[in-house]
C-alpha positions in Angstrom: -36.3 -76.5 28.0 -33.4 -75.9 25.9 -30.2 -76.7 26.9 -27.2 -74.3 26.4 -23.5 -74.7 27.1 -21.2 -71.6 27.1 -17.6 -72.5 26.8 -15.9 -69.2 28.5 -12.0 -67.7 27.5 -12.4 -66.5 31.3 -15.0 -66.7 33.9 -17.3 -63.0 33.5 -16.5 -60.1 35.9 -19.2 -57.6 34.8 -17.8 -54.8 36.7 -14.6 -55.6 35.5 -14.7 -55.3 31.7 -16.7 -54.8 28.9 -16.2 -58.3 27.7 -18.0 -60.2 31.2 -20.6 -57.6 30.6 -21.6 -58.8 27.5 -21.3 -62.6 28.8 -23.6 -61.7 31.1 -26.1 -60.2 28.6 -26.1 -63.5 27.0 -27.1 -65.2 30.1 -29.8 -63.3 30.7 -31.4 -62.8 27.0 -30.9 -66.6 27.2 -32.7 -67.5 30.7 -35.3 -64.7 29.2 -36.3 -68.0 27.4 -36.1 -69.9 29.8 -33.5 -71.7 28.7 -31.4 -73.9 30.8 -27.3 -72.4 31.3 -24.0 -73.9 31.7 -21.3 -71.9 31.5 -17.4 -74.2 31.7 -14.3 -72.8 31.4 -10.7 -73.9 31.8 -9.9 -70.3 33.2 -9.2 -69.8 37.1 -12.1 -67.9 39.0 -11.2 -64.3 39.7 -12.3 -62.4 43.0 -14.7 -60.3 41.0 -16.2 -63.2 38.9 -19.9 -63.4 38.5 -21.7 -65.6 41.1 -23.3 -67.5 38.2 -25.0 -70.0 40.7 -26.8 -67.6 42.5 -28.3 -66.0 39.4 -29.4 -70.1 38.0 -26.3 -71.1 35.6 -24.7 -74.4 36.4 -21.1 -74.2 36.2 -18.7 -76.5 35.6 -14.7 -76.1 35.6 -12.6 -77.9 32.5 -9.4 -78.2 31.4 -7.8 -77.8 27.4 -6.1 -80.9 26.0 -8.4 -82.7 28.4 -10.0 -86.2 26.8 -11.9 -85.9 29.8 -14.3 -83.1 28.7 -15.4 -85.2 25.8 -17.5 -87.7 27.8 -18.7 -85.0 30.0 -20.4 -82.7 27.0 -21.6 -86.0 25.2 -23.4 -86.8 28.4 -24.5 -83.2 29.1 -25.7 -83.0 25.6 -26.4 -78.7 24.7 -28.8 -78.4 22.1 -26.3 -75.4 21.7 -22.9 -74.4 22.6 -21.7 -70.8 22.2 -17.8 -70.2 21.9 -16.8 -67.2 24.1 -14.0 -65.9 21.2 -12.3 -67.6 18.7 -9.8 -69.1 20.7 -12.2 -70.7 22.4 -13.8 -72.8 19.3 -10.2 -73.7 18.6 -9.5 -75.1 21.8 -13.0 -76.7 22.2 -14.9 -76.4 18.6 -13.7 -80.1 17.4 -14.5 -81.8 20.3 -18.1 -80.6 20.2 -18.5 -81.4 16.7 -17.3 -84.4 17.3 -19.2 -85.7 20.3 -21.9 -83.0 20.3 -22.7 -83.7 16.0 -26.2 -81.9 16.1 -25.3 -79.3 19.1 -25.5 -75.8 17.0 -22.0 -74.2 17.7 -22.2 -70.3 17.9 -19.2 -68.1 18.0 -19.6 -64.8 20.2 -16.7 -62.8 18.9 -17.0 -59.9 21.8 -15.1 -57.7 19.4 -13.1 -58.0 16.4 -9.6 -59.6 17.5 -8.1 -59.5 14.1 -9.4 -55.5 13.6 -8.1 -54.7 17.5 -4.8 -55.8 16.6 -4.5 -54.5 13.0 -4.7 -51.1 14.6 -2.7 -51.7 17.4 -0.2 -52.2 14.8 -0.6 -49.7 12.3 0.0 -47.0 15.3 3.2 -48.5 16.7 4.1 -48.7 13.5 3.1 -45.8 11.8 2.3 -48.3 8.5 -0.8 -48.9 6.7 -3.8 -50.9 8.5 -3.1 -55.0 7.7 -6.6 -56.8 8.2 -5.3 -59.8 6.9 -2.8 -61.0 9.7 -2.0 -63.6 12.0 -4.9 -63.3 14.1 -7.1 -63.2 11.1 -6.3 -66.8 9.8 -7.5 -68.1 12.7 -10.6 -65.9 13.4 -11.7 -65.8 10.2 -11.7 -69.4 10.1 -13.3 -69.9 13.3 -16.3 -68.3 12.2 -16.5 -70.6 9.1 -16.6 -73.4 11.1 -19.3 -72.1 13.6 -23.0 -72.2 12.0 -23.4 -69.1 13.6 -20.8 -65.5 14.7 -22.6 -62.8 17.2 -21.5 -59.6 16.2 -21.3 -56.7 18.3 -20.6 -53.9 15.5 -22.3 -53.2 12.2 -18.9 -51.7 11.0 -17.2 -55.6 12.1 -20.2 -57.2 10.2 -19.3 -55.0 6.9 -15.8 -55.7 7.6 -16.1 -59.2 7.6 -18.7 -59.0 4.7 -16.0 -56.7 2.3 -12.8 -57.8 3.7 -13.1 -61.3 4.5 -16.1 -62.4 2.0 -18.2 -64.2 4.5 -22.0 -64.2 4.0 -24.4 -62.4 6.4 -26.0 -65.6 6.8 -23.2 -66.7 9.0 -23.7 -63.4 11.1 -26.1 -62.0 13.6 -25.7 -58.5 14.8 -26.6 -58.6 18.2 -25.2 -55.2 20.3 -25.2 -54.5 24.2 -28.5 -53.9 25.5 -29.1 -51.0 28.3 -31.6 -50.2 30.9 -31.6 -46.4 30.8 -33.5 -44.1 33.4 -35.1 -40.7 32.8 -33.3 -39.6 36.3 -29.8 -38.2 36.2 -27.4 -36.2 38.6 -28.0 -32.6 36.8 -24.8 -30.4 35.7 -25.1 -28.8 38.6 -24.1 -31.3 41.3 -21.6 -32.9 39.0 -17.3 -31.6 38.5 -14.1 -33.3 37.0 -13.4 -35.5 34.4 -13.5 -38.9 34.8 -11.6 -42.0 32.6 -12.2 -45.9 33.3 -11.5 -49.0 31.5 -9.8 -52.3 32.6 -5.8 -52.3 32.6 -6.3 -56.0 31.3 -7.4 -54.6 28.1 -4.4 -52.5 26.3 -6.3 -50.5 24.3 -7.3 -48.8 27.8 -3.5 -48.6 29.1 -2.9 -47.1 25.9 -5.8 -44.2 25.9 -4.9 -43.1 29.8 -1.4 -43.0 28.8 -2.0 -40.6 25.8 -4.4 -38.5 27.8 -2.4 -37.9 30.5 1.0 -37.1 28.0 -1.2 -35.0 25.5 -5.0 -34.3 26.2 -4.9 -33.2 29.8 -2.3 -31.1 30.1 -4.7 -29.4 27.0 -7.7 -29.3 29.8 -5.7 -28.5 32.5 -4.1 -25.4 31.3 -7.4 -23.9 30.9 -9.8 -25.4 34.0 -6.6 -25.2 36.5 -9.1 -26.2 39.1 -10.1 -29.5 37.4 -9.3 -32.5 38.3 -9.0 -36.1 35.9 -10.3 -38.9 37.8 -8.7 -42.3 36.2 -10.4 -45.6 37.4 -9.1 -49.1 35.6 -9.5 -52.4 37.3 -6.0 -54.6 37.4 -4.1 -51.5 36.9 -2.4 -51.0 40.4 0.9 -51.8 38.8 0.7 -48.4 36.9 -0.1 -46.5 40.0 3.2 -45.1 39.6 2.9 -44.0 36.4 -0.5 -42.6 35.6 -1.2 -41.2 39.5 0.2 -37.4 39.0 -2.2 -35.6 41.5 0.4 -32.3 41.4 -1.1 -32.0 37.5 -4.9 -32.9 38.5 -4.6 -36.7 36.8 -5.4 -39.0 39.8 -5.6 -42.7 39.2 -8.0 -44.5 41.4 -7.7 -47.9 40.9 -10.9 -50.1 40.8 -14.3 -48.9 40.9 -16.1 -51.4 42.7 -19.7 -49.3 41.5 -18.7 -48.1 37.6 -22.4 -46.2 37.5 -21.9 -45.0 40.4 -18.9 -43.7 40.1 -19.5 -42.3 37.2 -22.6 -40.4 37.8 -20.4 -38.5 40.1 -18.4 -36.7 37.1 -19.3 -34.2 34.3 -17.6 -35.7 31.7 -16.5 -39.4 30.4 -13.3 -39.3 28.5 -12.7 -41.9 25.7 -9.4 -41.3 24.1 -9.2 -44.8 22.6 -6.4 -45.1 19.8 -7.3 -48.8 18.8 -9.4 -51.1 19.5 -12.4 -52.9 18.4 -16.3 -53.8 19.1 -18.5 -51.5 21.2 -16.7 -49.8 24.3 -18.3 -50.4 27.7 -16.8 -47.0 29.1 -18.9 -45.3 26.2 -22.0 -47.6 27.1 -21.4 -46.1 31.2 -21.4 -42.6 30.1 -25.0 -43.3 28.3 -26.4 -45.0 31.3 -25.2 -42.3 33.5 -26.3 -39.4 31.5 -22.5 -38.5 31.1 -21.8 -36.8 28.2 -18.7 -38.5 26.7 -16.1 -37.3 24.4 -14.7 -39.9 21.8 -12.2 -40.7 19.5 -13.8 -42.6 16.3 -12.5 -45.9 17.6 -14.4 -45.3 20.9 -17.3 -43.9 18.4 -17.1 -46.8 16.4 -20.3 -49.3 15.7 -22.7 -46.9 17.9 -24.6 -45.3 14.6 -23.1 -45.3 11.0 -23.5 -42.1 10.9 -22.4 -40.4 14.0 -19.8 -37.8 14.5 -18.7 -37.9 17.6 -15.2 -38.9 17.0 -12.2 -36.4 17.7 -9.3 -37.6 16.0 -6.4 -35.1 18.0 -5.7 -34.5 21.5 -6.6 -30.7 20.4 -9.7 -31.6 19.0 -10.6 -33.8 21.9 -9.4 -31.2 24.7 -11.7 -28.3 23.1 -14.7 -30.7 22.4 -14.1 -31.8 26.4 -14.1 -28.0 27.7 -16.9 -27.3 25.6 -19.0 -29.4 27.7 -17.3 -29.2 30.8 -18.0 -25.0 31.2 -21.3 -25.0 28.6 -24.7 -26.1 30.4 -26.7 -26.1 27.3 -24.3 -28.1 25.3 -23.8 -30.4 27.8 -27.3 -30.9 28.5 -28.5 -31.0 24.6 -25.5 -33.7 24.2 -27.2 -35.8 27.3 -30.6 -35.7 25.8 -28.8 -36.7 21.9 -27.0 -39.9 24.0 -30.1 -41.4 25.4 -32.2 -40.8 22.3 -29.5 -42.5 20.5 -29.5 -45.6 23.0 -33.4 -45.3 23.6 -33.7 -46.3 19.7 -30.4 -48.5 18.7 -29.8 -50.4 22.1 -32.5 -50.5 24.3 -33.1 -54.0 26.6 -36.7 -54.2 25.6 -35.5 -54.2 22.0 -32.4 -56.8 22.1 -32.3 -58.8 25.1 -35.9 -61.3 24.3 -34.3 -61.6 20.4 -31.2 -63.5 20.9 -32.9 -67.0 21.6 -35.4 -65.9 18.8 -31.9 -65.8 16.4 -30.3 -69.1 17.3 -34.0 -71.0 17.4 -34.1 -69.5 13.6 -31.1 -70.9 13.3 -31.1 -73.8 14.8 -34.1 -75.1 12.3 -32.1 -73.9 9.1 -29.0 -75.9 10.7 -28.7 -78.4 8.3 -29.4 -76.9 5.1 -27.0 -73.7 6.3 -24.1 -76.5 6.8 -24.8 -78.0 3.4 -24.1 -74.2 1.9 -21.3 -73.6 4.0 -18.7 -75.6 1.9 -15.9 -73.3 3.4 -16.3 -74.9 6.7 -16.8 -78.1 5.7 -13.9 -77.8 4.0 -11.6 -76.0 7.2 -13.3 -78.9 9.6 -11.7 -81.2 7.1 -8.1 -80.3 6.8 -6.6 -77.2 8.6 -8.6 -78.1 12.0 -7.7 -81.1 12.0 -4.5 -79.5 13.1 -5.7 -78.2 15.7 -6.9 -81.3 17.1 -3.9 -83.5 16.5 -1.8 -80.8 18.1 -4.5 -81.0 21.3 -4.2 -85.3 21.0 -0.3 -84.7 21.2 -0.2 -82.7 24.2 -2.6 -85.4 25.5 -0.5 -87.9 25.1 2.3 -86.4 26.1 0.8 -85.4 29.4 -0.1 -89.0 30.5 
């Protein structure tokens, strides 16, 4: 049985955000064969954090800066440890190499941290998009040192691939994977718009605070009646500001069912502004059968081709109507969602090929790090700062 360490930024809360989702995913395609688990992190357990035990991960709680964990995964000894994030290889990365030498060390970047914030920046702003930035050093070279990156996105793996250089080889595109049903709450029996996205995430902030300033007073002013049901976990502290029930926009807080919830509602709003990797909201709306109306970056890394995207609130507010009042287009826009996921993310499809990847992967391993001289090169000198910085803080804390 293969052994496999994942080294968590947080512990997962799959019906939180996006991000625990896809940790989850991982788990599973990786107990699909029948591989053993660990999942560590030095995060504290939120309320809504996966019970891993129950589903057959071992868990184990460690701390950064800690000599202590570099006994521990010597002795626990993962044929493979996968890096939730970059930050995560930086804090952990060296100490695995170093006491782990022939563990394969995979990245799993969830989304593009370096893309995310490039745009986040261009629209404050109002400048031209800067790839190469702070966050890029570091995640850039994070994947040179792993002998593998999981990507998300095709448009992050073309990214990395014209931006940044780095070889396909290093890369694996590996998307979420959905369950869909044939059976779906018809037009009918379905009103109101809904919104949702964690309030941890900006990006999400962001898209229910431009919705609510410009898109819905668009909707409202022509379905009076409507209603815009927003739902973010960890947003309570903008209760105040998003809950306008006078103007229809009600926020909701937490949905404890997401699926649920949203099979209640006609349509699934996206109004992302930035952002990065594939959008769980977008991935609820296709699970539901809930039509959803997009921005490109909410769009983004579904199909190559797809045109979903509306770029202004007018744009979005008429393509939202549209299906809100028209049967037929709401119903041909249904079938054109599940089609889509039935053939580019489908669980049958994606979830048994991940250990197939990283067992490819794991028998090129030493011929791959011969030909990655770049990461030799970064484990060499500019980690190294990393790791001195960690034995500082070590020492200091005795």
């Amino acid at each position: 049985m293969m052994n496999c360490l994942i080294i968590g930024k947080v512990w997962p809360e799959p019906t939180s955000t996006a991000a625990g989702l896809r940790t989850y995913d991982v788990i599973t395609a990786l107990q699909l064969g029948s591989w053993q688990v660990h999942f560590a992190s030095a995060a504290q357990r939120g309320e809504h954090a996966l019970d891993l035990e129950a589903i057959g991960v071992k868990t184990h709680k460690i701390a950064v800066n800690d000599p202590a964990f570099d006994p521990w995964v010597e002795a626990l000894a993962p044929e493979v440890v996968i890096f939730d994030r970059f930050m995560t290889e930086e804090q952990f990365g060296w100490r695995v190499a170093q006491h782990c030498p022939e563990a394969l060390r995979v990245l799993d970047t969830s989304d593009l941290h370096c893309l995310r914030l490039a745009r986040e920046q261009a629209l404050k702003s109002g400048e031209a998009l800067n790839l190469k930035n702070e966050i890029a050093l570091r995640e850039i070279a994070a994947i040179y040192r792993s002998d593998l990156t999981l990507m998300i996105s095709e448009f992050e793996m073309e990214i990395l691939r014209d931006e940044f250089g780095i070889s396909e080889s290093l890369l694996a595109y590996w998307p979420f994977s959905l369950e869909l049903s044939d059976e779906c709450v018809p037009f009918e029996n379905r009103k109101d718009f809904i919104l949702i996205g964690s309030f941890l995430h900006p990006p999400n902030l962001d898209a229910a605070r431009w919705c609510k300033a410009k898109i819905w007073p668009l909707i409202r002013q022509q379905l009076p009646e409507a209603e815009l049901h927003c739902y973010g976990s960890y947003g309570d502290r903008y209760t105040a500001e998003l809950h306008a029930p006078k103007n229809g926009f009600h926020f909701k807080g937490r949905a404890e069912d997401a699926l649920a919830t949203m099979s209640l509602y006609r349509v699934n709003l996206a109004p992302l502004r930035y952002g990065a990797g594939l959008k769980g909201k977008v991935f609820d709306g296709f699970q539901t059968g809930t039509p959803t109306i997009m921005t490109p970056i909410a769009a983004e890394g579904i199909c190559m081709n797809l045109e979903w995207g509306h770029t202004t609130a007018e744009e979005f507010a008429t393509a939202a109507l549209q299906l809100y009042r028209e049967p037929e287009a709401w119903r041909i826009r249904q079938f054109e969602e599940h089609a889509l996921c039935q053939d580019r993310f489908n669980s049958a499809q994606w979830l048994s090929r991940l250990a197939t990847i990283i067992q490819c992967v794991i028998g090129e391993k030493v011929q791959r790090r011969k030909q990655n001289f770049i990461g030799q090169m970064l484990r060499h000198h500019q980690h190294r700062s990393t790791e001195f910085m960690s034995r500082w803080i070590e020492y200091k804390n005795k």
